[in-house]
N, C-alpha and C positions, 0 to 999 in steps of 0.2 A: 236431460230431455226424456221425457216418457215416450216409451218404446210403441211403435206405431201397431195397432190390433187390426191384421188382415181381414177382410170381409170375405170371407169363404164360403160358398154352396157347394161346396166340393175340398176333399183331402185335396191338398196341394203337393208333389213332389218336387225339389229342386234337388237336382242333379250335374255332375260332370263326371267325364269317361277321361283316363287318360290312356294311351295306344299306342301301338306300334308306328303309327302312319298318319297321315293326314287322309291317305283315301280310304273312302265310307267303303267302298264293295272291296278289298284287297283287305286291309288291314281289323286289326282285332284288338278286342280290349283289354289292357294291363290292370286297370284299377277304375272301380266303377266304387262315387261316392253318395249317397243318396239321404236326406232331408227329407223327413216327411213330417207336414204343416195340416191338421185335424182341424175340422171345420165343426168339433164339437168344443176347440179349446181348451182340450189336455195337449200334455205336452210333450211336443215334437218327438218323434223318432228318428235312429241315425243309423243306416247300415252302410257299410265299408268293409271293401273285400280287394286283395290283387287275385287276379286271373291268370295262368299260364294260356298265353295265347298261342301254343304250337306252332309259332312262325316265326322266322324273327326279328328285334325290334330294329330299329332305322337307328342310325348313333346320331340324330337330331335329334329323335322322340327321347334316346338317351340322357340327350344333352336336357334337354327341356323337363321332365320331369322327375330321372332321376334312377328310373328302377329298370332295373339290368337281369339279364337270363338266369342268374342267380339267386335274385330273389325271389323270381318265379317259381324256380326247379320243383317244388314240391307243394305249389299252387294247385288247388284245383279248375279245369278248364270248364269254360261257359257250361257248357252240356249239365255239367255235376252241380254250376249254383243254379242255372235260369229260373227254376221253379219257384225258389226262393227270391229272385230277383223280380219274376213275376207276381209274387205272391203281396210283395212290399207294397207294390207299389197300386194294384190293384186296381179302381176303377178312376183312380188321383189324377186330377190336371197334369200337366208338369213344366216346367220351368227352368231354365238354367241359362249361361253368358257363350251366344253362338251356340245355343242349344238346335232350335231350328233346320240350322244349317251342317251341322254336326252332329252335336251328342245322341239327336235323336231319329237322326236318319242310320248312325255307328250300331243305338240299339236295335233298329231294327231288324238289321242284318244279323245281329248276334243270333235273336230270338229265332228269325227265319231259316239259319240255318240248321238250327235243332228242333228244327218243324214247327215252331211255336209263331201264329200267324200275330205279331203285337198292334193292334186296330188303335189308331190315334183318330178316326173319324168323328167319335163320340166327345175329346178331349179334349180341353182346351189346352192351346203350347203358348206361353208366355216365354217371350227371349228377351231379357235383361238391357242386352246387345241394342236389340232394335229400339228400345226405347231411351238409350243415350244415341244414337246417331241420329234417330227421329228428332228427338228435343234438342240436340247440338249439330244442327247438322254443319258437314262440311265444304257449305259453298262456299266459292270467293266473296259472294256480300258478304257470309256471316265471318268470314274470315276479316273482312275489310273493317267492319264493325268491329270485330275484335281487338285488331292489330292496330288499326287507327281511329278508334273511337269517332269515326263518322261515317254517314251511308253512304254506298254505291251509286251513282247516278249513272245511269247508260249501262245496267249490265247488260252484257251479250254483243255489245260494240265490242268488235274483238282489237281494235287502238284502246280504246277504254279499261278492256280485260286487262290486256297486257301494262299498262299503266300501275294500274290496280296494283296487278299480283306484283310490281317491282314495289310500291308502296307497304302492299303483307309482307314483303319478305327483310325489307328493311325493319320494319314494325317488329319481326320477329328475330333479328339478330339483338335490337335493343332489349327486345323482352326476355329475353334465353341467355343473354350473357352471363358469362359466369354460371349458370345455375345447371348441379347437377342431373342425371339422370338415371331413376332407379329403374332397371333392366328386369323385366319380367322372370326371373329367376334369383330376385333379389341383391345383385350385385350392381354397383355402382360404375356410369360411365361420368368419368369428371368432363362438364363442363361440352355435350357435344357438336353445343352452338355455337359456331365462332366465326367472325369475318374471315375465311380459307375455304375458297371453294373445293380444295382436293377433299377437307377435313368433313364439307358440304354432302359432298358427290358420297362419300361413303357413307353418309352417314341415311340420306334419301334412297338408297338404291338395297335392293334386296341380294346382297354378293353369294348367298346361294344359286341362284340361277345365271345363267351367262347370255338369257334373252329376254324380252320382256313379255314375252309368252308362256315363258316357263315348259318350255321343253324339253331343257337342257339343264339338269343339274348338277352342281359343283358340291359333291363330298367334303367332309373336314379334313379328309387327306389330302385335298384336292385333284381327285381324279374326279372327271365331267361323268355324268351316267345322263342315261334314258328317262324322262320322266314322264314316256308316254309310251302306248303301243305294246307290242309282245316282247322289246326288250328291257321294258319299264324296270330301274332301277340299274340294269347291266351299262359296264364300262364302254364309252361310245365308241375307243380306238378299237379297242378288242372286237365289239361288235363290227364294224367296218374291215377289220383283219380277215373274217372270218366269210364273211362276207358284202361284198363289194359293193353288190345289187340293193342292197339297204338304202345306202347311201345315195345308188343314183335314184333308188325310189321315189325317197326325201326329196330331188331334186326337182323334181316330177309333178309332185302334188303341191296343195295348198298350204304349205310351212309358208310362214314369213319367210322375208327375205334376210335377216339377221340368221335365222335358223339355218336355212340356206348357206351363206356364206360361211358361217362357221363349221359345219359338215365338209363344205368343200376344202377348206385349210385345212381340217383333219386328214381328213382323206390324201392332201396334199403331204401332209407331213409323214407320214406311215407310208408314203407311195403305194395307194390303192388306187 
């Protein structure tokens, strides 16, 4: 198949950051990779760098990408490439998958923080992301059309809804059988659709957090931490040990009630 020729009025940048963290103002970038696409039709330039981000990484962001305090050690930090990273990329659109919402809200903080103001107002931001969830999106019609190769009638009847999604999800145990599932870090999960709802339940549910708020995260040691506030990241018993007033704080304000209840059983259990 001949290779599709971009219609550019503009250098194009596609990029991704990979980091310590998932948060844009906290965390910092380990490896920034960057694609530049010329709108005179020579060809592509590529720059790639890891970063020493002076803080350090989350053992998810480890898990996920790969690169450890080690290989940073003798990395240079933001401040020492920006100029170069600014220099790349220049007056370029840019583009990348959850760019938008990350990559280039992550650079902006880099840049900001070493004074450098980076103005995307002039710029077009093309995100990859949004135009497969736009083009596929993920209602129940289009799920129902999917799953049972016929249309929705009555959506938003919530007898209807509920109907529906027991017909998607049957549609989706027959469609999923058997068939593996390759895991964003390239390893394989055999098979992790299957009539069991325990097999289910883990498989829909995000078992790093212990609310569906995500207030409360579960480590891969399994110790719960803070994923909000001024003990963001710190261990919740410890926090609670040290002080008690936290916890009736939490009780206080507008946490869910899930968030709630599990503070209190801590609290409970540590006799605080």
């Amino acid at each position: 198949m001949q290779d599709l020729q971009l219609n550019l009025t503009r250098d194009l940048v596609f990029f991704d950051v990979e980091t310590t963290g998932l948060n844009v103002i906290r965390d910092r970038i380990v490896q920034i990779a960057l694609v530049k696409l010329f709108k005179n039709g020579q060809p592509p330039e590529e720059l790639t760098m890891l970063i020493n981000p002076g803080i350090p990484i989350s053992e998810e962001s480890m898990q996920i990408h790969g690169i450890t305090p080690k290989d940073l050690a003798n990395k240079p930090v933001f401040a020492q490439v920006a100029q170069k990273i600014w220099d790349f990329i220049g007056t370029s659109d840019l583009a990348g998958y959850n760019s938008n919402r990350f990559d280039v809200p992550m650079l902006m903080e880099e840049f900001a923080r070493v004074g450098m103001e980076f103005d995307i107002s002039k710029r077009r931001l093309i995100d990859v992301q949004r135009i497969f969830y736009k083009m596929e999106p993920r209602t129940l019609k289009a799920a129902y059309r999917l799953y049972c190769q016929r249309e929705l009638e009555d959506a938003h009847d919530a007898l209807a809804d509920v109907k529906a999604t027991i017909d998607v999800f049957k549609g989706q145990l027959r469609a999923y059988e058997g068939k593996d599932l390759w895991d964003e870090d390239g390893s394989t999960i055999p098979a992790p659709i299957k009539n069991d709802m325990q097999a289910l339940h883990d498989f829909t549910n995000d078992l790093h957090f212990l609310d569906a708020t995500q207030k409360l995260r579960v480590q891969p040691d399994g110790v719960v931490v803070f994923n909000f506030g001024k003990y963001m990241g710190q261990p919740v018993k410890e926090v609670l040990k040290k002080e008690r007033n936290y916890g009736i704080w939490i009780q206080e304000r507008e946490f869910s009630s899930q968030v709630k209840q599990i503070i209190r059983q801590m609290m409970k259990e540590i006799g605080a």
